[in-house]
N, C-alpha and C positions, 0 to 999 in steps of 0.2 A: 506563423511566427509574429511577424505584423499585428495580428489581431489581439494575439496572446498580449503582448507585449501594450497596445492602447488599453486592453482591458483592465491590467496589472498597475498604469501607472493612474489610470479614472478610478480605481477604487482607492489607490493609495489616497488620493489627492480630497477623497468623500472623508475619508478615515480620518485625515490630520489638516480637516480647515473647519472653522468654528468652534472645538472645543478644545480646554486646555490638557496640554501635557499632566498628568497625574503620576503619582507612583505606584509601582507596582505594586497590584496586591496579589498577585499569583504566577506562577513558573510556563511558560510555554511551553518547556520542556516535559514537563510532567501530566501527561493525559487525564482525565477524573479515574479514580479509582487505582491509580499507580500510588507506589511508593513514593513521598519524596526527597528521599537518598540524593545525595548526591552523583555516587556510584552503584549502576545492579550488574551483578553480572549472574547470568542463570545458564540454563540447559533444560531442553525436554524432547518428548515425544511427538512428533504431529504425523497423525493419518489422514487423508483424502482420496477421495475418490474418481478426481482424475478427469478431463473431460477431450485427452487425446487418444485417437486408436490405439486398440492395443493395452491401455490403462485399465484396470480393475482394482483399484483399490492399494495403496502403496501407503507405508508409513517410513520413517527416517528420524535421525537425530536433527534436533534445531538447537541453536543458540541464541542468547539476548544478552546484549553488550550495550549500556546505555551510559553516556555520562549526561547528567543535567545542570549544567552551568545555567547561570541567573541571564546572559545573552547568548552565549554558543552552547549548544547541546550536539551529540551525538546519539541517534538511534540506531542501534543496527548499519545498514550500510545506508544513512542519511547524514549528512551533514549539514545544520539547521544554526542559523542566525534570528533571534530575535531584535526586530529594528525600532517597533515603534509599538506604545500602549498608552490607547486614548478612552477612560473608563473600562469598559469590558471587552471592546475591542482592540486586537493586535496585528501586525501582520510582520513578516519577515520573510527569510531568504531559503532555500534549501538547494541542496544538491544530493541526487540518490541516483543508487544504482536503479536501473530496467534489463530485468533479466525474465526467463522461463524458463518452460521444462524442458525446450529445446534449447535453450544456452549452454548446456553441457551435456554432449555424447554420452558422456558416463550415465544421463541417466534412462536412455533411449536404446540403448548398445544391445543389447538382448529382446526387442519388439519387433518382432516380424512383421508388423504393419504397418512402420514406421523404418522398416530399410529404404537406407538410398535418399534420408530426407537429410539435409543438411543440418551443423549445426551452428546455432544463429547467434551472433555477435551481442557480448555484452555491451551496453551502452552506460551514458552518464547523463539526467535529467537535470535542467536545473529550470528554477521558476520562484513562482513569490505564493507565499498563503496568506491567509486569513484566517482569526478565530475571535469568534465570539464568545466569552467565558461564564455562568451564571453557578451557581448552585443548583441547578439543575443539570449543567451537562454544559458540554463544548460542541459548539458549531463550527465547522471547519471548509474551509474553500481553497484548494490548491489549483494553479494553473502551470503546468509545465513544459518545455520543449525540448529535445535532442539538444546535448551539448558536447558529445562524444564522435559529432559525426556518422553513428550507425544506423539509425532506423530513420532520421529527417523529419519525425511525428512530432505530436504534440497531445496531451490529454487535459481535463478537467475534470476534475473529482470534487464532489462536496458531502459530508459527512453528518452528521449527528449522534454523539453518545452520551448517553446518559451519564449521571451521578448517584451512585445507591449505595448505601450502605447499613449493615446490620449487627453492630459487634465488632467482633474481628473479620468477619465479610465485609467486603466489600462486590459489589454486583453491577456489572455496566452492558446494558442490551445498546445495541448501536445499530445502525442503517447506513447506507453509503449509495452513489449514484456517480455512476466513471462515463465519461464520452471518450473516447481515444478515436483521434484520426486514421485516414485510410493507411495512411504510410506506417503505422506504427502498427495497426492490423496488419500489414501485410508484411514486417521483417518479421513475429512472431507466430503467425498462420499462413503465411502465402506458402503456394506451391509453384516453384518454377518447372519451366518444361523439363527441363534435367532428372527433376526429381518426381514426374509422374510413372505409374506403371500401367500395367491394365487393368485394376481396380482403384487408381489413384489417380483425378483429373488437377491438369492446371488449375490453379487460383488464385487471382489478384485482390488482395485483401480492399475491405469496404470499412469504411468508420462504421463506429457501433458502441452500442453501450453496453455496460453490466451492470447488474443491479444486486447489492447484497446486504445478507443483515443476521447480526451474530450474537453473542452474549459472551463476554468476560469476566471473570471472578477470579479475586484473590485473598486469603487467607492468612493475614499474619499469626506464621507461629512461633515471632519473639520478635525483638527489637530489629533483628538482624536477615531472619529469615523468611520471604515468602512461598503460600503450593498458591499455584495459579492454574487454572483452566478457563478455555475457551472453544466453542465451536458456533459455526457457522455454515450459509449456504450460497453461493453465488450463481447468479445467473447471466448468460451473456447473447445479445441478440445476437440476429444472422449474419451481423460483417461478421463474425467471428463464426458461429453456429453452421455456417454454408462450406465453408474450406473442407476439404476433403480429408484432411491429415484430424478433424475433430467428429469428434465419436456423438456426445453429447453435450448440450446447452447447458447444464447445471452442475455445480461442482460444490462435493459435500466435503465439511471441513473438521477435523477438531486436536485440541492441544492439550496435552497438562505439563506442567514443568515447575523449577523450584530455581528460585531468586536469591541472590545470597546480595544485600544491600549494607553502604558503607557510607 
């Protein structure tokens, strides 16, 4: 937390000494390649592949709920403060839910390889970001910690997505690189002794990284309405890839859905 926290206020401090405050020329809120609505509200499809025992492949209904205000924005279940913009760089505040696929029974209730595994407390992250903005794409640096009291972890994630577009396409391939600490590996992969069997060992989660990298596309097809798709693949090392309740290291992703902007 300590670390998080010097890191968060040394970069603040890089960010907003020697150059002047400037005005905005672009929305935090709004990613490259998003609409920028002030309100979207969508629904779609996302199948994956799953990388806990037991998983083969699932799909489900998803939703996106975004307001984009010029300082406060809402993504999904994030709640984001823009604080400060010095030429192309910004940083600000967030608070987002930390959840899995074990954070709700309902979705483990019927996996035989996965009885007896508990199900694990949704949490509340909060932290500070960073972005760097160009015509080319957004650079992104989040540093987070527990602030819900559940899991005690902390993660850092830094991003890069592109800017493309073609028409009415718009086209954004992106990359991403996650550290999450051992505590945070270990509310959502540990195995306590309660919950081992005889083919299920104890495990105390280990920091680890993920590494993943995807492509987004959306389609305006009017003023009002966009089709969106996305897929992707994620990889995660052995703090995570060693727990006994995970099957395999890589997890295949993909989405289409439709935006309705206001």
């Amino acid at each position: 937390m300590k670390t998080i926290v010097k890191l968060a206020a040394g970069l603040a401090l890089i960010a907003t000494t020697g150059s002047p405050l400037l005005a905005r020329t672009y929305s935090d809120a709004i990613e490259p390649g998003e609409n920028n609505a002030r309100f979207i509200v969508g629904a779609g499809i996302t199948g994956y592949q799953g990388i806990f025992e037991g998983q083969n492949g699932d799909a489900g209904m998803s939703l996106n709920v975004q307001y984009n205000g010029d300082r406060f924005f809402i993504d999904n279940d994030s709640l984001n403060w823009s604080a400060m913009q010095v030429e192309n760089c910004s940083f600000g505040f967030t608070l987002r839910g930390n959840h899995s696929y074990l954070s709700d029974a309902d979705n483990f209730d019927d996996n035989r390889e996965l009885a007896g595994i508990r199900e694990r407390d949704v949490s509340v992250d909060a932290g500070i970001w960073f972005n760097h903005t160009t015509e080319t794409g957004r650079l992104h640096l989040s540093l987070l910690t527990d602030a819900g009291g559940k899991h005690h972890g902390h993660s850092a994630t830094v991003s890069y997505r592109f800017d493309m577009n073609a028409g009415n396409w718009h086209v954004n391939p992106g990359v991403a690189a996650q550290w999450l600490s051992k505590d945070l590996v270990d509310h959502h992969f540990g195995v306590s002794n309660l919950e081992t069997t005889a083919t299920r060992t104890a495990y105390q989660g280990d920091s680890a990284i993920s590494l993943s990298a995807g492509i987004d596309s959306r389609y305006a097809l009017s003023e009002h309405w966009d089709f969106t798709t996305s897929a992707g693949v994620q990889w995660f090392s052995d703090g995570i890839g060693d727990s006994s309740v995970v099957a395999r290291q890589t997890n295949y992703f993909a989405n289409i859905g439709i935006n309705y902007n206001f």
